[in-house]
C-alpha positions in Angstrom: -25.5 0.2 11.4 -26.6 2.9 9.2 -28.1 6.2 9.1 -31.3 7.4 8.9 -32.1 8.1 4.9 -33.1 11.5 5.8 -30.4 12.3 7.8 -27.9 10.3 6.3 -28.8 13.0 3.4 -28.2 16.3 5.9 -25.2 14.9 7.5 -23.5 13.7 4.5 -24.4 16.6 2.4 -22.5 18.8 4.8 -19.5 17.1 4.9 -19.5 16.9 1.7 -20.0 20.9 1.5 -17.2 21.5 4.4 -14.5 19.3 2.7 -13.4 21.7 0.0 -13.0 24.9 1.7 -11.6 23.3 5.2 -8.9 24.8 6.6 -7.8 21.8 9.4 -9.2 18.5 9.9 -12.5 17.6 10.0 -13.9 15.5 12.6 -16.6 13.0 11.9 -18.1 12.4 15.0 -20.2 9.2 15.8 -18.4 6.1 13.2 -17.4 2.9 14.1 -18.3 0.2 12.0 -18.7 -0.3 8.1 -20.6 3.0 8.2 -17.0 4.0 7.8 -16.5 2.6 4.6 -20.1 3.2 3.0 -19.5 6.8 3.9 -15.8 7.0 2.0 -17.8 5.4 -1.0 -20.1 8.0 -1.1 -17.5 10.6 -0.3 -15.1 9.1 -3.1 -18.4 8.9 -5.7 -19.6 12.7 -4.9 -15.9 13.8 -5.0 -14.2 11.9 -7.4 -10.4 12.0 -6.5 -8.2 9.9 -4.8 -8.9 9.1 -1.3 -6.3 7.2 1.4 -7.7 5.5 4.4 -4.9 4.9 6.9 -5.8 2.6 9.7 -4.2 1.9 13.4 -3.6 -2.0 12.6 -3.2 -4.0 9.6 -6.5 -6.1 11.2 -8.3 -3.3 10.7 -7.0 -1.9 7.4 -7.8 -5.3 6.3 -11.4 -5.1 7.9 -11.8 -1.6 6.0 -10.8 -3.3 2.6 -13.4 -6.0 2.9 -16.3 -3.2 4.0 -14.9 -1.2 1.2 -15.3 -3.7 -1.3 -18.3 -4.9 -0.8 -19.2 -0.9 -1.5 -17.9 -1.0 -4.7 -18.7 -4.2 -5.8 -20.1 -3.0 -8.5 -16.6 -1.2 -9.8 -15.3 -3.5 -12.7 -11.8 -1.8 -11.8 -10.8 -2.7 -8.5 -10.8 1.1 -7.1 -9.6 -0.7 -3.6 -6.2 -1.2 -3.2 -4.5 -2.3 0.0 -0.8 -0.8 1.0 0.1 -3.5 3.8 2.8 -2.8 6.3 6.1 -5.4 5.9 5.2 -7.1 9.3 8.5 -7.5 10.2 10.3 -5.7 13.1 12.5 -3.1 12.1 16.5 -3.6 11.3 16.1 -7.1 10.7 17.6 -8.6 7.8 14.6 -10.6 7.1 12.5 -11.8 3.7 9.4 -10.0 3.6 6.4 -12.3 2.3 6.7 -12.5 -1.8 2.7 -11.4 -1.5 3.4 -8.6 0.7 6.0 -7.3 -1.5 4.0 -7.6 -4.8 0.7 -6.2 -3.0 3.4 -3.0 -2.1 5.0 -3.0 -5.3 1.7 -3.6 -7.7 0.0 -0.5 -5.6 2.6 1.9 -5.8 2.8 1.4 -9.4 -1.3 1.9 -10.2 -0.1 5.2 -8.1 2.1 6.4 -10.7 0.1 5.2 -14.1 -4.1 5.0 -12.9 -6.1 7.8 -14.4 -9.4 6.6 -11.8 -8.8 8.1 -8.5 -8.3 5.5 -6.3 -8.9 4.6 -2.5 -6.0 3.0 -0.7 -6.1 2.1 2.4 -2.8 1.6 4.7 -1.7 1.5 8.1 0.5 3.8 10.2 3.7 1.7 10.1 3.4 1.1 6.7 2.8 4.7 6.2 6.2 6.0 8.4 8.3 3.4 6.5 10.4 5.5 3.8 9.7 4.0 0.2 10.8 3.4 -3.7 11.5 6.8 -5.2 8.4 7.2 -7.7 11.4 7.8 -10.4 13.1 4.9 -10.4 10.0 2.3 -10.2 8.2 4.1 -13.0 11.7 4.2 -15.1 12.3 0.0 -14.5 8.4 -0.8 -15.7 8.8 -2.2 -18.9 5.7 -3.1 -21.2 6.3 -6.1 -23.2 3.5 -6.1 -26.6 2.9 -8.6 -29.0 4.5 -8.9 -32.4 7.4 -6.3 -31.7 10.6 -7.1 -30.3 12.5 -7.4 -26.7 16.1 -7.9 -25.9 15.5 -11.5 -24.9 18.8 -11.3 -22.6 18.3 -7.8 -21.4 15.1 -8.4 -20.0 16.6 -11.2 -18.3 19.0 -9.0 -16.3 16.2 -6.3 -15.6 14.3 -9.2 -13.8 17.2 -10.4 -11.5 18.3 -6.2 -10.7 14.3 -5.9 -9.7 14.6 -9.0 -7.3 13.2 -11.9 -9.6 14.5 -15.2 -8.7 15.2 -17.9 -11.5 13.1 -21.0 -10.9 12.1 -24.6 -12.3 8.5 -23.5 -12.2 6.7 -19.9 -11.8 4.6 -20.2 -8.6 4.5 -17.0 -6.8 4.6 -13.5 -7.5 8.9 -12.6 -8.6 9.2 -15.7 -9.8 10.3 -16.1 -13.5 11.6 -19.3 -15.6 13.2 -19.9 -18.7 13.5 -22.3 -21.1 14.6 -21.5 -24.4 12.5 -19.1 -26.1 10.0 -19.5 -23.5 9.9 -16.8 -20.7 7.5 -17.9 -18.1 7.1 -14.0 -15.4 5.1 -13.7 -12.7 4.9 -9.6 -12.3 3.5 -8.1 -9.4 1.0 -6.7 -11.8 -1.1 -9.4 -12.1 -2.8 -12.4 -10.4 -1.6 -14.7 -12.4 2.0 -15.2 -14.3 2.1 -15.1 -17.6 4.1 -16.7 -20.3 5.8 -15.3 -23.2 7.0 -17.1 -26.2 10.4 -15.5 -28.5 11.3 -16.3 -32.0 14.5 -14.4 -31.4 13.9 -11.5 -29.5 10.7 -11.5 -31.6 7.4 -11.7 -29.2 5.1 -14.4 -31.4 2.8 -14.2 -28.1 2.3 -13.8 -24.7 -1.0 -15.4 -22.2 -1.4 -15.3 -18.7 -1.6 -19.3 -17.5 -2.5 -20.8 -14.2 0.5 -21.1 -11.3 -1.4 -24.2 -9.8 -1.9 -26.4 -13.4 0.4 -24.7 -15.7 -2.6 -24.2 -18.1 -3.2 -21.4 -20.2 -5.7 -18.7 -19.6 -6.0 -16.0 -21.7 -4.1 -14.5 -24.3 -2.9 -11.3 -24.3 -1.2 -8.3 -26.6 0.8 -7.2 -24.1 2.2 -7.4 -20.2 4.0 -4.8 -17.8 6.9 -6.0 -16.3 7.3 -4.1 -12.6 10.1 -5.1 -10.1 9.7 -8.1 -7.2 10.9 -5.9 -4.4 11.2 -2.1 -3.5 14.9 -2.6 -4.2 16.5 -2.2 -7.6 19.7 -3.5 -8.3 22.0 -3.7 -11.6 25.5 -4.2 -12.1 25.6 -0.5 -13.0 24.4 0.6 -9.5 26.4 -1.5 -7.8 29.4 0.4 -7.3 27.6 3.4 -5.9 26.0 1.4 -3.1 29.3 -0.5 -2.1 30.3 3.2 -1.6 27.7 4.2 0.8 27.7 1.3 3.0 31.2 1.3 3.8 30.6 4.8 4.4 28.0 4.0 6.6 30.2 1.5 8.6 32.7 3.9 9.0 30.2 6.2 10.4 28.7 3.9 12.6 32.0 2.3 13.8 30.5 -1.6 13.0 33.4 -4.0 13.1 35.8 -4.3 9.2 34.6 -8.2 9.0 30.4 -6.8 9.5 31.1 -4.3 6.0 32.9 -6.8 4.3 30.4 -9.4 4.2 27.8 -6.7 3.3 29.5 -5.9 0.6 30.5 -8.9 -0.8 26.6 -9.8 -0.5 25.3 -6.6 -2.4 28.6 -7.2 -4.9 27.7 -11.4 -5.6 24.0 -11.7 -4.7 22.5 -8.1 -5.5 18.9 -8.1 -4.7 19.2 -10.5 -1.8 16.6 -11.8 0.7 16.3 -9.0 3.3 18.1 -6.4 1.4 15.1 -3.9 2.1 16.7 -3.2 5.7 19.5 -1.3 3.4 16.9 0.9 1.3 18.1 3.9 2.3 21.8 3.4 0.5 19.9 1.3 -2.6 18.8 4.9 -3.7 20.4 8.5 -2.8 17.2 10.0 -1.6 13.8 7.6 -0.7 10.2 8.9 -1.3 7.3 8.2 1.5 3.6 7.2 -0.1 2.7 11.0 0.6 4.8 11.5 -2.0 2.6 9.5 -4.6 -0.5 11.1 -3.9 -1.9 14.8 -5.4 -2.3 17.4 -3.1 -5.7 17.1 -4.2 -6.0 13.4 -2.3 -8.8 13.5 0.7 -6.6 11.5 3.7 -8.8 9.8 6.2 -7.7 8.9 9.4 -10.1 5.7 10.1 -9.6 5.5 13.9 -8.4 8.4 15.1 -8.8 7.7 18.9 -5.8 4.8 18.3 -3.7 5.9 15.8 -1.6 8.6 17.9 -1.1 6.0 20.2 -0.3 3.1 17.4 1.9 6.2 15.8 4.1 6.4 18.9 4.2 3.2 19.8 5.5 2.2 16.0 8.2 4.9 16.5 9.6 3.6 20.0 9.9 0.1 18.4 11.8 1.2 15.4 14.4 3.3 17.8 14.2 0.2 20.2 15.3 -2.2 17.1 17.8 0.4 16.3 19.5 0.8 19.4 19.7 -2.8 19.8 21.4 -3.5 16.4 23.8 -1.1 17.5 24.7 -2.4 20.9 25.1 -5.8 18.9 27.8 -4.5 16.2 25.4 -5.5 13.1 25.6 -3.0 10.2 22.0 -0.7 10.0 21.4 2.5 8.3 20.7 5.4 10.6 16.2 5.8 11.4 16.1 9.0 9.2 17.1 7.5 6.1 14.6 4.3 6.7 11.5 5.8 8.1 9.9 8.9 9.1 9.4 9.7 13.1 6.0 10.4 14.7 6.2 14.2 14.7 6.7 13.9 11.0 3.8 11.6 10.5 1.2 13.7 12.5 2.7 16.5 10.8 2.4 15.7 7.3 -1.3 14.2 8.0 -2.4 17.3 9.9 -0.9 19.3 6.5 -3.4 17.3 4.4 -6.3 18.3 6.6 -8.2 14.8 7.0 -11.3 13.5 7.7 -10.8 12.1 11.2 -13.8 9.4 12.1 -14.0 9.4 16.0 -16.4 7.7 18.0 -16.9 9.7 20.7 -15.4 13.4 20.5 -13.0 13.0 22.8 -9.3 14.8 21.9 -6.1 14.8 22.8 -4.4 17.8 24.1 -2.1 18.0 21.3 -5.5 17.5 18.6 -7.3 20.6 21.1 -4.0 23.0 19.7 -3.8 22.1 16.0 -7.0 21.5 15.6 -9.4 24.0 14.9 -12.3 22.9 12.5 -16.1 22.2 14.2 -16.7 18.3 14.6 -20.0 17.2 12.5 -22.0 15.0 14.4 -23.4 11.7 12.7 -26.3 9.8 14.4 -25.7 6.0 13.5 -28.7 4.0 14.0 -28.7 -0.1 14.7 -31.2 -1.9 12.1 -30.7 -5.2 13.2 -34.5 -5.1 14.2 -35.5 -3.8 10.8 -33.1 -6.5 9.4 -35.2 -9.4 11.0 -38.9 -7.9 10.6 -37.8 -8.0 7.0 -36.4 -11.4 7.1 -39.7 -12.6 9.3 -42.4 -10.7 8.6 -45.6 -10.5 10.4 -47.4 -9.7 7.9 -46.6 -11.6 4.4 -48.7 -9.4 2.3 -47.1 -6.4 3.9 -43.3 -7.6 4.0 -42.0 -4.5 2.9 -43.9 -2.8 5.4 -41.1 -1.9 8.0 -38.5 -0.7 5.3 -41.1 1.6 4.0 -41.5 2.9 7.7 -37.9 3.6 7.8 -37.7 5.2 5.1 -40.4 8.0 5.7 
């Protein structure tokens, strides 16, 4: 479904007029397929800034990715980047999925380094969940180059603090292996690991090489080294974060045996399997993904008839899962230091004035009070006819004909 070229040129053109100077959201009346996505690619070409798409569901952030990218398909930089949610319920001491983490991880960092204004698209759980401080991912990144040197056994520790595991054979992403002066990494970075060989701590070279074969790829001059997980941990912070859970277990009155074995996890394992669920005492203050953007980002709310409700109903579950961890005696950090609550969410998006694409202009009470910009109407029109008279003409001398009638 598309617009009409002629008014698809009227209708656009004043959004694109209204976005600068609005003063409160702007409702995009009339969306609700990949018209979405073709219209933040025109938005994001006319515009040129960053742009952040944030979806009721991770099935549909996932359905705006593919639509997205199939409008910039033509972009040899891979402007799309996806922010998934951790899919796990909240306050449970549970390994998120290495690819979730390094698809996290590897966007956040493009965040702090891209110069091309990108379009991100996320979800509302993902986007209430509290996150890396910007400070301490950009200060672990290390960029490894060719023909200079690296402390072979220093970078070996800055992989375990930033939740590497050691293994026989680098498969997945926050893997690494060694084996003499071969380090084998898989960084978050990149799609493929990459391998780099020491004379010394002397870099003689460094090429990306297939997980599945082992085979080498490409070679490179150089490689970025970001952290496996949200969660950084050295020896040197450890002592700091001992302090503030058993702080927080005197606080929350969680049985002596429930702190010990927390800390004796964080003191032998450090970046253990689940250790997101203590975020919020891994770092004195967190950062939220608002916090990586300009105030000069356009925020898009994608479904804006669902994602109130999906916004609420994200909040009840983490208070739910927080409740229940306390009636059971298990060791949690308090909501506020872990995510942002609903009001906060709404509050924060309504600050950053969005495009809201709506269906049907229907509004909530609460949207009829802080909301106080004039919707723009889009007319969306089906062409699957216009799709099949092209595919089977009547005519095979004329077979262009009905595209040229749509386009007067």
């Amino acid at each position: 479904m598309f617009m009409h070229q002629n008014q698809e040129k009227t209708e656009l053109n004043a959004l694109l007029e209204a976005i600068p100077g609005r003063r409160a959201a702007l409702n995009c009346i009339g969306f609700s397929g990949a018209d979405k996505a073709y219209a933040i690619s025109r938005i994001h070409a006319e515009l040129r800034k960053p742009v952040v798409v944030v979806a009721s569901s991770p099935k549909m952030a996932q359905q705006l990715c593919g639509d997205l990218t199939f409008f910039f398909r033509n972009d040899p930089d891979g402007v799309v980047a996806y922010f998934p949610p951790y899919n796990l319920l909240p306050f449970k001491f549970l390994a998120s999925h290495n690819e979730t983490a390094a698809a996290r991880i590897r966007t956040l960092y493009h965040l702090t380094q891209r110069e091309r204004p990108p379009v991100v698209v996320t979800t509302v759980a993902a986007l209430m969940k509290k996150i890396i401080p910007k400070r301490a991912l950009v200060d672990y990144a290390e960029l490894v180059l060719e023909g200079e040197e690296v402390e072979r056994d220093g970078l070996i520790k800055k992989l375990v603090s930033g939740g590497f595991v050691s293994t026989a054979i680098v498969e997945e992403p926050g893997d690494f292996c060694v084996r003499g002066g071969i380090l084998d990494i898989f960084s978050p970075m990149y799609a493929d690991p990459f391998r780099i060989e020491l004379f010394g701590d002397f870099v003689e070279s460094i090429r990306f090489f297939s997980a599945a074969s082992q085979r080498t790829r490409e070679n490179i001059k150089e490689a970025v080294v970001i952290p496996a997980k949200e969660v950084i941990l050295g020896e040197e912070q450890k002592k700091a974060v001992i302090a503030r859970i058993r702080k927080q277990g005197a606080l929350q009155g969680v049985p002596v045996t429930e702190v010990r074995r927390m800390v004796a996890r964080v003191r032998e394992e450090g970046v253990f399997n689940g250790i997101e669920s203590l975020l919020g005492l891994v770092y004195p203050g967190l950062d939220t993904l608002f916090e990586y953007f300009s105030d000069q980002s356009l925020w898009v709310s994608a479904d804006s008839e669902a994602l109130e409700q999906c916004t609420w109903e994200a909040h009840e579950q983490v208070m739910k899962n927080y409740e229940s961890a306390m009636d059971d005696g298990t060791f949690v950090v308090k909501p506020g230091k872990m995510y942002l609550d609903r009001l906060e969410v709404q509050e924060k998006l309504a600050q950053r004035r969005p495009l809201a694409f709506k269906t049907l202009p229907v509004f909530t009470e609460r949207q009829r009070v802080m909301d106080q910009s004039e919707p723009i109407s889009f007319r969306i029109e089906e062409n699957t006819l216009l799709m099949k008279a092209l595919r089977n003409p009547a005519d095979r001398e004329q077979a262009v004909a009905p595209l040229i009638k749509w386009l007067e």
